[in-house]
C-alpha positions in Angstrom: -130.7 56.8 32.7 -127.8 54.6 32.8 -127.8 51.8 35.5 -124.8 49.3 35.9 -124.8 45.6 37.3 -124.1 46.3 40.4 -127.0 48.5 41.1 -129.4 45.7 39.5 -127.7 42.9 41.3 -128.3 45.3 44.9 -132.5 46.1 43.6 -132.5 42.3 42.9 -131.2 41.3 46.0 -133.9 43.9 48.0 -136.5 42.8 46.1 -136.1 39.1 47.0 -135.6 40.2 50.9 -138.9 42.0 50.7 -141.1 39.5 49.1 -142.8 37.2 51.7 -143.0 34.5 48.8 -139.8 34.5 48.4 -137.9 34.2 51.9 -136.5 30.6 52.7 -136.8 29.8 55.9 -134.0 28.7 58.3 -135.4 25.1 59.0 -136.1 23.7 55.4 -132.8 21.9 55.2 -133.6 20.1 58.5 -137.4 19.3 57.5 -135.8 18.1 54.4 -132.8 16.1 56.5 -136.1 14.6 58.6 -137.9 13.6 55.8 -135.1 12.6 53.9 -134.0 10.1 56.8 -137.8 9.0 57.2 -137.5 8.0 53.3 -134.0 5.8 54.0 -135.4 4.6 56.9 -138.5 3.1 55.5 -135.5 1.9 53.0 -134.1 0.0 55.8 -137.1 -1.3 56.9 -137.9 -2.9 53.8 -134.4 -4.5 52.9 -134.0 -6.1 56.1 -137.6 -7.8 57.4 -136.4 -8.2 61.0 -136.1 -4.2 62.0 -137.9 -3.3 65.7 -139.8 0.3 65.6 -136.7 0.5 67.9 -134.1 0.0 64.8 -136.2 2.1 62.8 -136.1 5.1 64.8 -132.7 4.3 65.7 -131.4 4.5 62.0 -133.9 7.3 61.0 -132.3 9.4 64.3 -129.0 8.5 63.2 -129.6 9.5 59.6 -131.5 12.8 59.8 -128.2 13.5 62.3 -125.9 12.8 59.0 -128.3 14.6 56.9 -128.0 17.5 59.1 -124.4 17.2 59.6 -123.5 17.2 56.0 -126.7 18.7 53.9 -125.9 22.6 53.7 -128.3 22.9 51.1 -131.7 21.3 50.2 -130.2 19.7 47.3 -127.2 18.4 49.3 -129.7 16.5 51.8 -131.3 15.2 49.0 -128.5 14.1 47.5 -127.1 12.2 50.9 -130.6 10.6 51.0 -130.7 9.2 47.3 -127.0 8.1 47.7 -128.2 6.2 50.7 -130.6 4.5 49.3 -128.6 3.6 46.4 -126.3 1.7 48.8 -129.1 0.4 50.8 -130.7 -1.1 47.2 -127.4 -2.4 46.5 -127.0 -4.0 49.8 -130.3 -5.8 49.5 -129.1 -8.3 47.8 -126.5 -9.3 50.0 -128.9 -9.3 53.1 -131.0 -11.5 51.1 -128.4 -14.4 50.6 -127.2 -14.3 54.0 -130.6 -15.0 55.5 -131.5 -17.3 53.0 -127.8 -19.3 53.6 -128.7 -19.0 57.5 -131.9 -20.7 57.1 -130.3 -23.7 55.0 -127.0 -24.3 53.2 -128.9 -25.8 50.1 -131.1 -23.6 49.0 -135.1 -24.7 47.2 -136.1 -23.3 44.2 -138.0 -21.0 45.8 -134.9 -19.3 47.8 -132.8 -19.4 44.3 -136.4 -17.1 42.7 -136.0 -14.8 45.6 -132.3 -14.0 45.2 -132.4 -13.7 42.0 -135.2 -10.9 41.9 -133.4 -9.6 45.0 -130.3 -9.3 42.7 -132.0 -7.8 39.9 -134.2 -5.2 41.5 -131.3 -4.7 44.1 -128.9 -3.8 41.2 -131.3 -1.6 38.7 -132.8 0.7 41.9 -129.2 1.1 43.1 -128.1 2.3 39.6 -131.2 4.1 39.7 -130.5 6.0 43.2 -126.6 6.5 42.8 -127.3 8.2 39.4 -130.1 10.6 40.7 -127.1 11.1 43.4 -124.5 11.6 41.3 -126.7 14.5 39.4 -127.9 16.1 42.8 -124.4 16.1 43.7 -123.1 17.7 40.3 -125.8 20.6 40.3 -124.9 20.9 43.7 -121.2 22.1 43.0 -122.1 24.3 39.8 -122.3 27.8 40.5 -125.7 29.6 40.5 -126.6 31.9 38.2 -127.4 35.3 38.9 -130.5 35.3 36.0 -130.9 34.2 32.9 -130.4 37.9 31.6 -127.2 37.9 32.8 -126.1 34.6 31.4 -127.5 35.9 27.9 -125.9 39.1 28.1 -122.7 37.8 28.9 -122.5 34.7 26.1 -120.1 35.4 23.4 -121.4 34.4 19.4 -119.3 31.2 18.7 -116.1 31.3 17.4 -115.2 29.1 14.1 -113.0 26.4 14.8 -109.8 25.5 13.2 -110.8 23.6 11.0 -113.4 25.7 9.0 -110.8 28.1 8.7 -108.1 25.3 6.9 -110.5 24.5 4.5 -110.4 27.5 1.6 
């Protein structure tokens, strides 16, 4: 019995449709953009003290709609939201010696320790957030593989390089 890669790639594919632990549903991108925007909201809410429930819901409403707009994929959402909060982190910071040069142009001691852990957390959880971004976004633009048969099946033995081969 000879079968070729089409066939398995057509029983693969009906199997998957078939099995009720395996179908995706329509809305887990948009749970995942609602969630996502809860998690940049809270973000929000925590760099800058002075947000209403109003200006919470307003930026989780406006994000989720972004996170819908642009997240195709769960991964892509994802992505958005860690990239968000990477920029949120990094904007911390800022927001932190703006209200502290509102309240005084001299600032204590004590506003001096606050901006600089503001600075230092603000900087390390925004590399932290823009790299987990940066590799949500990368797998998210590499191609899926059909199965790890395939990608063994198809791998050629190395080749030996030019320089092995100047040697004798």
């Amino acid at each position: 019995m000879t079968t070729t890669l089409s066939e398995l790639t057509l029983a693969r594919a009906s199997f998957t449709e078939n099995t009720p632990s395996m179908v995706t549903t329509w809305w887990s991108p948009q749970l995942n953009a609602l969630l996502g925007s809860l998690v940049v909201a809270a973000g929000a809410w925590l760099a800058w003290d002075s947000f209403s429930a109003w200006g919470v819901f307003l930026v989780a409403g406006s994000i989720a709609g972004f996170l819908i707009w642009q997240g195709r994929t769960i991964g892509l959402v994802w992505a958005w939201a860690t990239l968000l909060l990477g920029l949120e982190s990094l904007a911390w910071p800022i927001v932190t010696m703006v209200q502290v040069r509102s309240i005084t142009t001299e600032p204590t001691d004590e506003q001096m320790e606050t901006i600089l852990s503001a600075v230092l957390t603000g900087i390390i959880s925004a590399v932290f957030w823009v790299t987990i971004s940066y590799g949500l976004f990368r797998r998210a633009s590499e191609p899926i593989a059909a199965s790890s048969t395939d990608a063994t099946n198809s791998h050629h033995p190395p080749t030996q390089s030019r320089r092995l081969g100047r040697r004798r």
